[in-house]
C-alpha positions as CSV (number, residue, x, y, z in Angstrom):
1,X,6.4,8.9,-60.0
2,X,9.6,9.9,-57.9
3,X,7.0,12.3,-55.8
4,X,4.3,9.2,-55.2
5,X,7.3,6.7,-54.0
6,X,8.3,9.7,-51.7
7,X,5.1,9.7,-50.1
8,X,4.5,6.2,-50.0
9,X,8.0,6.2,-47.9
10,X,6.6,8.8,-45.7
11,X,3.1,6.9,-44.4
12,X,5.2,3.9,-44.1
13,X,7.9,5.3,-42.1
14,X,5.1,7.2,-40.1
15,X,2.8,3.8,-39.6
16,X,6.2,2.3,-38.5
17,X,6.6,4.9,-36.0
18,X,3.4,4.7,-34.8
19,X,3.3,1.3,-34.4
20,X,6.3,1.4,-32.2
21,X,5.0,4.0,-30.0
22,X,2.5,1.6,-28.7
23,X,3.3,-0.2,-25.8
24,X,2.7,-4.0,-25.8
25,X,2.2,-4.3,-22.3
26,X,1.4,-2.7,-19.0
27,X,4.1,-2.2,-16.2
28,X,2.0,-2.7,-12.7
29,X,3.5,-2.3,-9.0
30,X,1.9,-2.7,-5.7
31,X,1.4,0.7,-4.1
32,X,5.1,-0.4,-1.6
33,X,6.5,-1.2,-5.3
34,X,7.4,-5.0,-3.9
35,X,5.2,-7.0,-6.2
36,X,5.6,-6.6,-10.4
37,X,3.8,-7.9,-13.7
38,X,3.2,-7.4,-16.6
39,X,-0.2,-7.8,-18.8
40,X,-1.1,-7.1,-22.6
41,X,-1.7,-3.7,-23.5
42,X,-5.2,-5.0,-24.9
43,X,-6.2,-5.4,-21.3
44,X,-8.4,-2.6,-19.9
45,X,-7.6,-2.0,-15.8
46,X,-10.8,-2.0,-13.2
47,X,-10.9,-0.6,-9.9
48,X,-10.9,-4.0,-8.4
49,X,-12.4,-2.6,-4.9
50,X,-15.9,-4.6,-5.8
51,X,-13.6,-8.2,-5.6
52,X,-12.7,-7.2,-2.4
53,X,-16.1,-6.8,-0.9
54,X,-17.1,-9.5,-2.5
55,X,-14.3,-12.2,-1.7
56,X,-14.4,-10.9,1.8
57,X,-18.1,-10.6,2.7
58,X,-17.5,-7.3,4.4
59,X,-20.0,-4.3,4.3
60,X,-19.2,-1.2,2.5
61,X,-19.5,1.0,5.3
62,X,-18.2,-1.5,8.0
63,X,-14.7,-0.8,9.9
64,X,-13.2,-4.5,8.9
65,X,-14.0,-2.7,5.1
66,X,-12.3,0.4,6.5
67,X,-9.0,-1.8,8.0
68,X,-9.1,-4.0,5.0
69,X,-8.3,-1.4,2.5
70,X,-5.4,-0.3,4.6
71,X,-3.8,-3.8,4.6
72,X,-5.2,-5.0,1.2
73,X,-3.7,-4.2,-2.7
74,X,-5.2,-4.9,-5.5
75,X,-6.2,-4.3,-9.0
76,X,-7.8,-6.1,-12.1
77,X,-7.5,-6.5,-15.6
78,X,-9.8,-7.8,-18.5
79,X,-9.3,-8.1,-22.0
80,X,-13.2,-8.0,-23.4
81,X,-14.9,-5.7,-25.4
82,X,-16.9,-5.4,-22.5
83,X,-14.9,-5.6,-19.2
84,X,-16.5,-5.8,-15.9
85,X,-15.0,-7.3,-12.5
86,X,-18.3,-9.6,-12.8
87,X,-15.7,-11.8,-14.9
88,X,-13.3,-12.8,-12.5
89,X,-15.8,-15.8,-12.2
90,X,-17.0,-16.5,-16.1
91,X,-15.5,-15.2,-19.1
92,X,-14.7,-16.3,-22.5
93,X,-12.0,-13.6,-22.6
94,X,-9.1,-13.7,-20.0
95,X,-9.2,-11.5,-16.3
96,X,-6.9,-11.0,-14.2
97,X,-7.3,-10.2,-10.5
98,X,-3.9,-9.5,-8.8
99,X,-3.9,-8.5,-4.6
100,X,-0.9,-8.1,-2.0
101,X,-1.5,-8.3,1.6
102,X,-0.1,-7.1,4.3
103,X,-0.6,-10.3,6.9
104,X,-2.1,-9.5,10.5
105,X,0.1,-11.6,13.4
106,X,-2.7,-14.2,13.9
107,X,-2.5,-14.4,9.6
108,X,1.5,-15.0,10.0
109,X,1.2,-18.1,12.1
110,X,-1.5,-19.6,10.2
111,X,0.0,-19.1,7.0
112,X,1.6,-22.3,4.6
113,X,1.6,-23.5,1.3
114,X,-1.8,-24.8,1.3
115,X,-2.8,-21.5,2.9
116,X,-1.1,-20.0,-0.3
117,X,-3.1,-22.4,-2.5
118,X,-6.2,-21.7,-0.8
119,X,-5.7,-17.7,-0.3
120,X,-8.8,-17.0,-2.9
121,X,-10.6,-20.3,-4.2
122,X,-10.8,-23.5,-2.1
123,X,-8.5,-25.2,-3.7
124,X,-7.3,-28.1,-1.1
125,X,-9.2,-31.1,-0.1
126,X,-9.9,-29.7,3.2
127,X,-10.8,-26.3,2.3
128,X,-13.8,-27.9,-0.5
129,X,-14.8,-29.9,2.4
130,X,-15.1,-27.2,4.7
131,X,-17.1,-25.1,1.2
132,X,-19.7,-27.7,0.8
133,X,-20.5,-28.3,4.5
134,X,-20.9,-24.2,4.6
135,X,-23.5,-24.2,1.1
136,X,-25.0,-27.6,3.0
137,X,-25.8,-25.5,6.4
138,X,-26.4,-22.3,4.8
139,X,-29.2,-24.4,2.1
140,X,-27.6,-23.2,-0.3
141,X,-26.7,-24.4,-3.8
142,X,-22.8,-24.2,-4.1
143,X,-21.5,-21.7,-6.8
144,X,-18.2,-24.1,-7.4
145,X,-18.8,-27.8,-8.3
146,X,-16.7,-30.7,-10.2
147,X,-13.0,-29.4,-9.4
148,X,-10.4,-30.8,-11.1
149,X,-6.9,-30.4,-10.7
150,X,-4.8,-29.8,-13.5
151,X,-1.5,-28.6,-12.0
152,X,0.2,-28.1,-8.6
153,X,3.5,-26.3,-8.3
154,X,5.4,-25.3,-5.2
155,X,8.2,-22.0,-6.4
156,X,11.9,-21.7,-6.0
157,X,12.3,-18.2,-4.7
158,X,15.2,-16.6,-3.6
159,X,16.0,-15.4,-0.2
160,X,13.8,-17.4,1.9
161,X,10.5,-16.8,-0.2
162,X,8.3,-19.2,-1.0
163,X,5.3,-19.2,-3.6
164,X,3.1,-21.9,-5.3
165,X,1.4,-22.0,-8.8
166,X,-2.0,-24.0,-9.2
167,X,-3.6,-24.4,-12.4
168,X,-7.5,-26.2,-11.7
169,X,-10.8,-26.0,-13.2
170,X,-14.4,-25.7,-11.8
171,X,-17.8,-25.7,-13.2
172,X,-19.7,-22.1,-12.5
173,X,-23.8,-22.6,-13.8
174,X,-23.3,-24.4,-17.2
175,X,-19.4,-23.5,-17.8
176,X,-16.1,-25.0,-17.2
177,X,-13.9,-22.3,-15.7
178,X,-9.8,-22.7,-15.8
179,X,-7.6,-20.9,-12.8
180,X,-3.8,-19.8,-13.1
181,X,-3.4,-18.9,-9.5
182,X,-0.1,-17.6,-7.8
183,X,0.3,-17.1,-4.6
184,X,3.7,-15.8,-3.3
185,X,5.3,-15.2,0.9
186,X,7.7,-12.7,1.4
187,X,11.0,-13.9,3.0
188,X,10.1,-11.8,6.1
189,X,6.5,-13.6,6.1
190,X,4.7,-10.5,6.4
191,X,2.8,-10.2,2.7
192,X,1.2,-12.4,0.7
193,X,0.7,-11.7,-3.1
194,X,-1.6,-13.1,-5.4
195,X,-2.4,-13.2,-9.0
196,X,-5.0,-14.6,-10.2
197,X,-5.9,-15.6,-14.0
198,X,-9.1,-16.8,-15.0
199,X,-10.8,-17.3,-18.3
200,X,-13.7,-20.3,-19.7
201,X,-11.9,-23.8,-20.7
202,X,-11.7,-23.3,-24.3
203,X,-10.5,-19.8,-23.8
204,X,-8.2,-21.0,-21.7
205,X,-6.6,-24.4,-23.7
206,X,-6.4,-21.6,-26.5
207,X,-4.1,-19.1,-24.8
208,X,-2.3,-21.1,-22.6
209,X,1.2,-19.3,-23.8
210,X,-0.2,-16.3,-23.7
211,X,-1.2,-16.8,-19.8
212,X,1.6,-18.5,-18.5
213,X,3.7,-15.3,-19.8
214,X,1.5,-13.2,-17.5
215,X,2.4,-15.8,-14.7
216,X,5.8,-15.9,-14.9
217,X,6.0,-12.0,-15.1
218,X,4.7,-11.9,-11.5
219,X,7.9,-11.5,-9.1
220,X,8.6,-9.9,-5.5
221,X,11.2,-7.2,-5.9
222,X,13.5,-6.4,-3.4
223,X,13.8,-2.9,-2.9
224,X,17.3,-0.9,-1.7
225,X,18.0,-0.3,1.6
């Protein structure tokens, strides 16, 4: 009896080990170790260079690809069974798509809060005005339709940054798709980071917590010197 409660005691102590050895999240920097977050540990990482070709139209081979990549951070998470950076637009699980860029001169003077809010998505009036007319003229159906707003936050950030937090949904084919996007300027106004966090509706009014956790965790840092 003694030598069975001995080695009950011993898997336990072992499983308890174990189970602290695993890390609940994952620590990510940009590659000048300025922007931080955190995501679940269940999330599996992508090389997110396909979103970049993709949200910037540019070809492979082209030298704006070539000058891109040397201005332009970025990586990507997603939590399904099956992860591909095909669900940063449809998903019943959660994705995240974080970037950081280095801002070009003519970038600096153009740059504001709606700027921030419009840095991936068209999100303001003007820039879903300025999608449609481009699917109109192009004859082509428009991927996005029936935005809704659900939440519109301009960020207190020290030292002369200044960030914004938009929560909205659009309709992608059949689905409703919910957005946590944050956008953040450096106080210098050279580098713009972005998160953002995407899953279906339901997935979304599910996990809420969960996802504004991931938000939150998404910070400048100010390095020494």
């Amino acid at each position: 009896m003694k030598k069975t409660r001995a080695l009950i005691a011993l898997m336990v102590a072992v499983l308890t080990l174990s189970a602290c050895g695993q890390p609940e999240f994952t620590y990510v920097r940009d590659k000048d170790g300025t922007t931080y977050f955190k995501v679940p540990a269940s999330f599996t990482q992508l090389d997110a260079y396909p979103i970049e070709l993709y949200l910037s139209g540019d070809h492979p081979g082209s030298q704006a690809a070539v000058l891109r990549a040397q201005r332009v951070w970025s990586t990507a998470f997603d939590q399904s069974a099956d992860p591909s950076v095909n669900h940063l637009l449809g998903s019943t699980e959660p994705f995240v798509y974080a970037t950081v860029h280095q801002l070009t001169e003519e970038q600096r003077d153009a740059v504001s809060l709606n700027r921030l809010r419009d840095f991936i998505l068209p999100v303001t009036e003007e820039m879903r005005t300025a999608y449609l007319q481009q699917a109109i003229q192009s004859n082509q159906p428009p991927m996005f339709g029936r935005f809704e707003l659900i939440k519109d936050e301009v960020l207190a950030l020290d030292g002369g940054a200044k960030g914004v937090r938009v929560r909205f949904n659009y309709q992608i084919g059949n689905e409703i798709q919910t957005f946590d996007h944050t956008a953040l300027l450096d106080a210098k106004g050279t580098k713009v980071s972005v998160m953002l966090i995407g899953c279906q509706s339901v997935c979304y009014a599910k996990r809420a917590a969960e996802f504004d956790k991931i938000a939150s965790s998404f910070k400048l840092l100010r390095l020494p010197g």
